[in-house]
DRENBADREN-629818 format. One record per residue: residue in three letters; y negated, z negated, x negated of N, C-alpha, C in turn; residue number from 1. Coordinates in nm, 4 decimals. Layout:
BEGIN
ATOM_ALA_Y_Z_X_Y_Z_X_Y_Z_X_NUM
...
//
This chain:
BEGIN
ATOM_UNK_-8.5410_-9.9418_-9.5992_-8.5136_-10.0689_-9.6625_-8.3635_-10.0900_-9.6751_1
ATOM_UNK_-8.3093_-10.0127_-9.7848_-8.1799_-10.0215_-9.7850_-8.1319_-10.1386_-9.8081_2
ATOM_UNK_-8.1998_-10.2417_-9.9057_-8.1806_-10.3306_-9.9143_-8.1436_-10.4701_-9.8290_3
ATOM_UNK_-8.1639_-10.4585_-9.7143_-8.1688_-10.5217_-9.5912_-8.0286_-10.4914_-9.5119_4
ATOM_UNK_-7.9345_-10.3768_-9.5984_-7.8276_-10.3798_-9.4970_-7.7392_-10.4622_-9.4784_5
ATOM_UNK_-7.6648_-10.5201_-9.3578_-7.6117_-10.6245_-9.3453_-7.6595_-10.7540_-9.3420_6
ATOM_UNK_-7.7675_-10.7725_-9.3744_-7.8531_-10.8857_-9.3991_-7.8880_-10.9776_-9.2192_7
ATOM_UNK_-7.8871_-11.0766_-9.1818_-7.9432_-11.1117_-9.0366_-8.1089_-11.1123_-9.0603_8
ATOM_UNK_-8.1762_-11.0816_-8.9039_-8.2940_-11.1070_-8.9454_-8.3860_-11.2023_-8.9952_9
ATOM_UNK_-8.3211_-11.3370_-9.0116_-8.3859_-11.4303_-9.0332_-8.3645_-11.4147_-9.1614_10
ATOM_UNK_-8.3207_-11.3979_-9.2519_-8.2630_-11.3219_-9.4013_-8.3949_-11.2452_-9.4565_11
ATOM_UNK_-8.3690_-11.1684_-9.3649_-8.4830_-11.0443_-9.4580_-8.6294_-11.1139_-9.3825_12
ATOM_UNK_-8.6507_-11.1652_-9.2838_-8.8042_-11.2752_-9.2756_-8.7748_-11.3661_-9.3810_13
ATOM_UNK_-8.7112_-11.4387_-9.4362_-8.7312_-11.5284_-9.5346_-8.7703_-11.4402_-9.6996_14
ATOM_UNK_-8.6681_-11.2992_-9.6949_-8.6825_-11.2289_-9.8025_-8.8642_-11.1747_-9.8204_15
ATOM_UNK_-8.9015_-11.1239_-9.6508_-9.0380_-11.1065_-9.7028_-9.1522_-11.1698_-9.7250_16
ATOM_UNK_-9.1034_-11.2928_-9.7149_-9.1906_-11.4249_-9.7082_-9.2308_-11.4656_-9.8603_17
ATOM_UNK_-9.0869_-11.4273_-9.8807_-9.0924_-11.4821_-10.0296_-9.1627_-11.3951_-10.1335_18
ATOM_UNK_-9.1295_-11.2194_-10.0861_-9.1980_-11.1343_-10.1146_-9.3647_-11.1414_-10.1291_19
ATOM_UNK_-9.4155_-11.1645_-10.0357_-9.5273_-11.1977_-9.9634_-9.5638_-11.2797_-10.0653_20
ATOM_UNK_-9.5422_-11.4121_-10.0504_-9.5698_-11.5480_-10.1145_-9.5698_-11.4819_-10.2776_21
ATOM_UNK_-9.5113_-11.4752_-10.3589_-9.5360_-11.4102_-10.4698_-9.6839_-11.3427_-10.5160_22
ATOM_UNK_-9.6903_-11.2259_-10.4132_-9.8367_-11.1729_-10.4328_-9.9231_-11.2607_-10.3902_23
ATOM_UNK_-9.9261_-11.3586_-10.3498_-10.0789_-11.4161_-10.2907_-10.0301_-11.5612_-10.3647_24
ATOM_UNK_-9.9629_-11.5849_-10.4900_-9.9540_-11.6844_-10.5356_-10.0900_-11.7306_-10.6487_25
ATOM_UNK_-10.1412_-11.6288_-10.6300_-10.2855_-11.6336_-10.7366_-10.4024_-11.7123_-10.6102_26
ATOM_UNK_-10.3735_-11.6973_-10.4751_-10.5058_-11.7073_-10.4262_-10.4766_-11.8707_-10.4469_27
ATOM_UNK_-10.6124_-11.9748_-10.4263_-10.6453_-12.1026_-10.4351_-10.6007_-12.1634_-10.2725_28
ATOM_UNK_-10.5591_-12.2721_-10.3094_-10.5185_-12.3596_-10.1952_-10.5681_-12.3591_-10.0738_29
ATOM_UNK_-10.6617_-12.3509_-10.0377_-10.7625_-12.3419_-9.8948_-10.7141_-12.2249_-9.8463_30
ATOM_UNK_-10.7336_-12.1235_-9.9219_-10.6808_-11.9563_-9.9079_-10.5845_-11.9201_-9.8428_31
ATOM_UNK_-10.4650_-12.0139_-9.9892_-10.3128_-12.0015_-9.9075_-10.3111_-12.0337_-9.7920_32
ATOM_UNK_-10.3774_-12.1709_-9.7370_-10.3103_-12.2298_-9.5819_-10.3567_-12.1217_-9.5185_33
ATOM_UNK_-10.4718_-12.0819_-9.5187_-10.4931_-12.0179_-9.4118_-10.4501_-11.8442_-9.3630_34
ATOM_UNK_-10.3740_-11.8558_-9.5038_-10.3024_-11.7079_-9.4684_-10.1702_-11.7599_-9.4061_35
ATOM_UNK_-10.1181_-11.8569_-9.4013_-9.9693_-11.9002_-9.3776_-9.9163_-11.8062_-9.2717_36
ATOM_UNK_-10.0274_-11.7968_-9.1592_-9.9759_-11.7600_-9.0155_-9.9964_-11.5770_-9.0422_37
ATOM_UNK_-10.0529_-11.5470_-9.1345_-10.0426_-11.4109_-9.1691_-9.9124_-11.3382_-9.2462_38
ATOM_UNK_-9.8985_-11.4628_-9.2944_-9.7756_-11.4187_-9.4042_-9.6312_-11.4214_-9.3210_39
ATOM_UNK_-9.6323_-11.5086_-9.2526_-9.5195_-11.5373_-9.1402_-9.4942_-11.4091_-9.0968_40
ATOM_UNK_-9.6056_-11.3815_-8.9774_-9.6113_-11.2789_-8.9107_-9.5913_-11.0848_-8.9603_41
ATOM_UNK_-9.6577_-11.1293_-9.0818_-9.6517_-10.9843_-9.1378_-9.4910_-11.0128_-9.1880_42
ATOM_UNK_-9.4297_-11.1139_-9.2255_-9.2524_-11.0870_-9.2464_-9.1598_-11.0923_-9.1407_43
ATOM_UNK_-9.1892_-11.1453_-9.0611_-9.1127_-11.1080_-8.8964_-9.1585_-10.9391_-8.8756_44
ATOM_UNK_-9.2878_-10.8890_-8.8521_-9.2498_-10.7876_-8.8528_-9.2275_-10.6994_-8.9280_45
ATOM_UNK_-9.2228_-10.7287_-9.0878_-9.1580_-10.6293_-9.1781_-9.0052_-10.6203_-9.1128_46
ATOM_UNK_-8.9600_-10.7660_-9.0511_-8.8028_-10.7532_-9.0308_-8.7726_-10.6727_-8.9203_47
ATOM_UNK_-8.8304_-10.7019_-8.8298_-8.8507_-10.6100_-8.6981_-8.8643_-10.4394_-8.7341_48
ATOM_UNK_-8.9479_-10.4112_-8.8135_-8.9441_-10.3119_-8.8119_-8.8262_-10.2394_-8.8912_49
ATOM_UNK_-8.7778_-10.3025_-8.9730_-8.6488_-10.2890_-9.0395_-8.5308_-10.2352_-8.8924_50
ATOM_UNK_-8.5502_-10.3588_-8.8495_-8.4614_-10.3664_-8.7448_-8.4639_-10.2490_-8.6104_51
ATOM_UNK_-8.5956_-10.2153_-8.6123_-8.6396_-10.0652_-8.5186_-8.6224_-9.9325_-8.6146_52
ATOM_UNK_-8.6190_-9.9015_-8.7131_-8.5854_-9.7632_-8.7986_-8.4015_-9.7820_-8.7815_53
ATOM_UNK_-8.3094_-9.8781_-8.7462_-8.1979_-9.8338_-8.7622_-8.1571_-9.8245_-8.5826_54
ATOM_UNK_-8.2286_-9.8858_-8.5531_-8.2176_-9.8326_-8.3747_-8.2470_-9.6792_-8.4106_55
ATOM_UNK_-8.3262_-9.6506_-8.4578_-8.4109_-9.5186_-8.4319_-8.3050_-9.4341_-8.4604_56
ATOM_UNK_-8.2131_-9.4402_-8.6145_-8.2044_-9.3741_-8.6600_-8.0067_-9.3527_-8.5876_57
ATOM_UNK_-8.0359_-9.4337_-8.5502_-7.8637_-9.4442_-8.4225_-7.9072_-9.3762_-8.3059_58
ATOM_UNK_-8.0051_-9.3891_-8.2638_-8.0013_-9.3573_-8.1055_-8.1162_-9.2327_-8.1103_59
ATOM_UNK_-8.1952_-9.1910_-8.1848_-8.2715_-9.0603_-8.2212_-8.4261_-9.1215_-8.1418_60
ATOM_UNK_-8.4997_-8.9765_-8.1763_-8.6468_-9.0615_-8.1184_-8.6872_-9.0103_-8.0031_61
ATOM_UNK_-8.5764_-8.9648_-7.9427_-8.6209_-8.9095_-7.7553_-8.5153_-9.0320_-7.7003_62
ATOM_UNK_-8.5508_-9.0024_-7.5761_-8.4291_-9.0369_-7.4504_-8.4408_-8.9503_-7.3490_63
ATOM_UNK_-8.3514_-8.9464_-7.2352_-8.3952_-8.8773_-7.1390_-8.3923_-8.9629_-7.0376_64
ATOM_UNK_-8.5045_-8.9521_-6.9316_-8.5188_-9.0047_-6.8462_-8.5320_-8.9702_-6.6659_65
ATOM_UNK_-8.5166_-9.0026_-6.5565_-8.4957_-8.9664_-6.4093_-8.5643_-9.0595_-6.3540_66
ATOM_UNK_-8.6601_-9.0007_-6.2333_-8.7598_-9.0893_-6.1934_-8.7449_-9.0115_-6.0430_67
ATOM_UNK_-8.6617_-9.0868_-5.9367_-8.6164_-9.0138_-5.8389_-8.5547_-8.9210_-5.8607_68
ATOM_UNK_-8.5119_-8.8822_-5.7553_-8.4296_-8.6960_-5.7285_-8.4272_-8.5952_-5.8314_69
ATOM_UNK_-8.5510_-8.5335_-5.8086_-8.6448_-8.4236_-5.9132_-8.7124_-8.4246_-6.0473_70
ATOM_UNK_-8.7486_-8.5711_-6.0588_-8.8404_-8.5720_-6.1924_-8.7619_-8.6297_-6.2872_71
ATOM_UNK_-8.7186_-8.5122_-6.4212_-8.6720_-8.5878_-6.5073_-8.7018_-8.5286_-6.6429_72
ATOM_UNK_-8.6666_-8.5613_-6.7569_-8.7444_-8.5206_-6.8737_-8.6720_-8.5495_-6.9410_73
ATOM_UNK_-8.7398_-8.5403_-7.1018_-8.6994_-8.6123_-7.2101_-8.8600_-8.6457_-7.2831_74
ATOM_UNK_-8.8628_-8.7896_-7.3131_-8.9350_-8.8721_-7.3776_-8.9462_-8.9067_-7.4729_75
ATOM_UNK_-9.0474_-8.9737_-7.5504_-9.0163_-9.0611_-7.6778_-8.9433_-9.1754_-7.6194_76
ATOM_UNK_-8.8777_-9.2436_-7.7268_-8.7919_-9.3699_-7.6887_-8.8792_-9.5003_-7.7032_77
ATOM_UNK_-8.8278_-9.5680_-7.6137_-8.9166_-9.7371_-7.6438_-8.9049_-9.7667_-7.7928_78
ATOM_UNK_-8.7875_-9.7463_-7.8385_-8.8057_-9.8209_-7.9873_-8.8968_-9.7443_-8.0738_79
ATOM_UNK_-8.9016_-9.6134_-8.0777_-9.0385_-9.5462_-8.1069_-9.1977_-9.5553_-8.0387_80
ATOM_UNK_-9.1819_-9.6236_-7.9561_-9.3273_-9.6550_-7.8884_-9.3303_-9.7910_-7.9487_81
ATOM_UNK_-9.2359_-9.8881_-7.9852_-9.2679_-10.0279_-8.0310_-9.3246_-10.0103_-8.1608_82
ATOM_UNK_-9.2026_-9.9011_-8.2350_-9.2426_-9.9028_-8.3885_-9.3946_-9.8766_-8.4569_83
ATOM_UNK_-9.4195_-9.7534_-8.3399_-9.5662_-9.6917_-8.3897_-9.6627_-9.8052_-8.3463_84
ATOM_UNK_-9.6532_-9.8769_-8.2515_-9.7743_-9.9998_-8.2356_-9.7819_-10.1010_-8.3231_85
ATOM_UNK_-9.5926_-10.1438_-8.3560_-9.5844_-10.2621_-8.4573_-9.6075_-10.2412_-8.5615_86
ATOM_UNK_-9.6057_-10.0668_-8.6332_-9.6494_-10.0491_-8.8106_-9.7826_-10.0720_-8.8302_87
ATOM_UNK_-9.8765_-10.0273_-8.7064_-10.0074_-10.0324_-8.7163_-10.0783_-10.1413_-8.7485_88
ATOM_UNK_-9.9897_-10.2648_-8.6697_-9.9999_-10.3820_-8.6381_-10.0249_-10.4424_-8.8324_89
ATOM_UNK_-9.8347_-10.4584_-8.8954_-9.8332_-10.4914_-8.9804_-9.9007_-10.3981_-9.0694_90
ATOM_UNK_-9.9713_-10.2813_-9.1118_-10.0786_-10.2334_-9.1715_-10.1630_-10.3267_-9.1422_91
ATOM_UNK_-10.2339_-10.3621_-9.0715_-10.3535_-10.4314_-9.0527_-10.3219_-10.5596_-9.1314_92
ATOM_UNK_-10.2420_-10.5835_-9.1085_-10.2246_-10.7694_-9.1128_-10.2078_-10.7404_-9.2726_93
ATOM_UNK_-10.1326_-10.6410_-9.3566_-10.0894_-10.6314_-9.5217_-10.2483_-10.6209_-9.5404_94
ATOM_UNK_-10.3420_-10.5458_-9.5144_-10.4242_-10.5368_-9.5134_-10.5611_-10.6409_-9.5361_95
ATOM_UNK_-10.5689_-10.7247_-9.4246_-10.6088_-10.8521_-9.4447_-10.5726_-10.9877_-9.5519_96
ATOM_UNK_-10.4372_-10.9393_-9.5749_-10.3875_-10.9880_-9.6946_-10.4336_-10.9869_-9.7997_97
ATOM_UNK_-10.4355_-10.8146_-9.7895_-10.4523_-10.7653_-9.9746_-10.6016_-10.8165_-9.9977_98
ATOM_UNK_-10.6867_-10.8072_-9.8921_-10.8003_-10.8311_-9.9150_-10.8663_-10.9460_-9.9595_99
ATOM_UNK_-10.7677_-11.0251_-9.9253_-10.7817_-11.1553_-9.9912_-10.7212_-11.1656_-10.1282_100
ATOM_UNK_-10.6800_-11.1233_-10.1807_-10.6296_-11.1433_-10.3339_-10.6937_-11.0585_-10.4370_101
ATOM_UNK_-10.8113_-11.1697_-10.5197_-10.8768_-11.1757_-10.5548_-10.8864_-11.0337_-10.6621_102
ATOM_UNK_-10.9844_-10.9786_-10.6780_-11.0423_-10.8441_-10.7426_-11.0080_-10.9071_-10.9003_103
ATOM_UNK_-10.9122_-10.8090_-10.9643_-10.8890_-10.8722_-11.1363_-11.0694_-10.8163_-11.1968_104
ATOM_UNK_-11.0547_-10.9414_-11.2581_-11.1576_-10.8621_-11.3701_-11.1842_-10.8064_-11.4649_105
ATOM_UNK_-11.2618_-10.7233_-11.4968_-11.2541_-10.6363_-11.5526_-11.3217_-10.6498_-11.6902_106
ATOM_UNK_-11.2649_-10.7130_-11.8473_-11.2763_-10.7397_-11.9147_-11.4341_-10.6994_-11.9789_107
ATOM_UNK_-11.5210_-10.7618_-11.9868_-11.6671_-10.6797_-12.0222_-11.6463_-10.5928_-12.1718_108
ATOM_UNK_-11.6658_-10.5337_-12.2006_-11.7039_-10.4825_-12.3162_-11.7670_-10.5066_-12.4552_109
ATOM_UNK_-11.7234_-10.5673_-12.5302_-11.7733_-10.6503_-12.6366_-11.8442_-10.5508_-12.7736_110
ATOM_UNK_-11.9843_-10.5559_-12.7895_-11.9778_-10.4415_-12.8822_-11.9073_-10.5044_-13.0476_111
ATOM_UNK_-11.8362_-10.4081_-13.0654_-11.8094_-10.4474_-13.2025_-11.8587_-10.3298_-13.3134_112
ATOM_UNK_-11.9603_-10.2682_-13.2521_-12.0173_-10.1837_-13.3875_-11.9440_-10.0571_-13.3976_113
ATOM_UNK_-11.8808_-10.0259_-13.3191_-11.7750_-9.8759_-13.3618_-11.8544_-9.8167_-13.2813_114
ATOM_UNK_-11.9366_-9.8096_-13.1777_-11.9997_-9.6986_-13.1070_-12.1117_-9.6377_-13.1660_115
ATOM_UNK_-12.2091_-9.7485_-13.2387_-12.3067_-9.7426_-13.2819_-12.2640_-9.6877_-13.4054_116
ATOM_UNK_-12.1651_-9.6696_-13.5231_-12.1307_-9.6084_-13.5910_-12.1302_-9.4899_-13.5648_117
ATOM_UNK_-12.0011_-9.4445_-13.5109_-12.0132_-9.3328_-13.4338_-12.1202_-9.2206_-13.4121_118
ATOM_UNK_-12.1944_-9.2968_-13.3079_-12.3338_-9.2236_-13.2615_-12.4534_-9.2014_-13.4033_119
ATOM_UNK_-12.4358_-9.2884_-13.4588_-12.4966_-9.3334_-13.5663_-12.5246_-9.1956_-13.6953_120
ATOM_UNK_-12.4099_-9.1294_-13.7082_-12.3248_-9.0387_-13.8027_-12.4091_-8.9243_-13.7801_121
ATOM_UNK_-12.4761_-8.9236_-13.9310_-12.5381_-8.7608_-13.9067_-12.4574_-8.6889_-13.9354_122
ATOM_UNK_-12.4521_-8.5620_-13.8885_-12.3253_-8.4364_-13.8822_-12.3863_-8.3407_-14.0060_123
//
């Protein structure tokens, strides 16, 4: 999200809100309220996660770690254990979204006589 650079996070939550709000500007009033707390949430953590890919991409996706004397390693990093729970998270929630915005329809088919022509046509 290059777009987001420099931006504070309350910036890019308002940016995906607005984002957000756009696509679900078709659903009917009852609809909207009750996505409010979806739409919130799925733009805090679009921002969050914004905000965890440039941790990531500063500090890499291990750490190393010492657990007493002897035991020590290298790990995945917390901000990579947050990210992979929180994308899942906001998948779900875009998800529940999309599902609510309503199926376009699909214009019926009007005969106007060109098929039956067509088919019609001895060869």
């Amino acid at each position: 999200m290059a777009k987001y650079e420099g931006k504070t996070k309350e910036q890019i939550i308002a940016a995906e809100k607005r984002k957000l709000g756009g696509i679900y500007k078709k659903l009917d009033e009852k609809t909207k309220k009750s996505t409010e707390n979806l739409v919130e949430e799925a733009a805090f953590m679009g921002a969050s996660l914004h905000e965890l890919r440039q941790k990531i991409a500063e500090k890499g996706y291990t750490e190393e770690y010492q657990n007493g004397a002897n035991q020590k390693g290298v790990k995945k990093s917390a901000e990579v254990e947050i990210y992979n729970t929180m994308i899942k998270n906001y998948m779900a929630v875009i998800k529940q979204l999309t599902d609510l915005v309503p199926k376009e329809q699909v214009a019926t088919k009007t005969n106007d006589g060109f098929e039956d022509f067509v088919n019609g046509r001895d060869d």
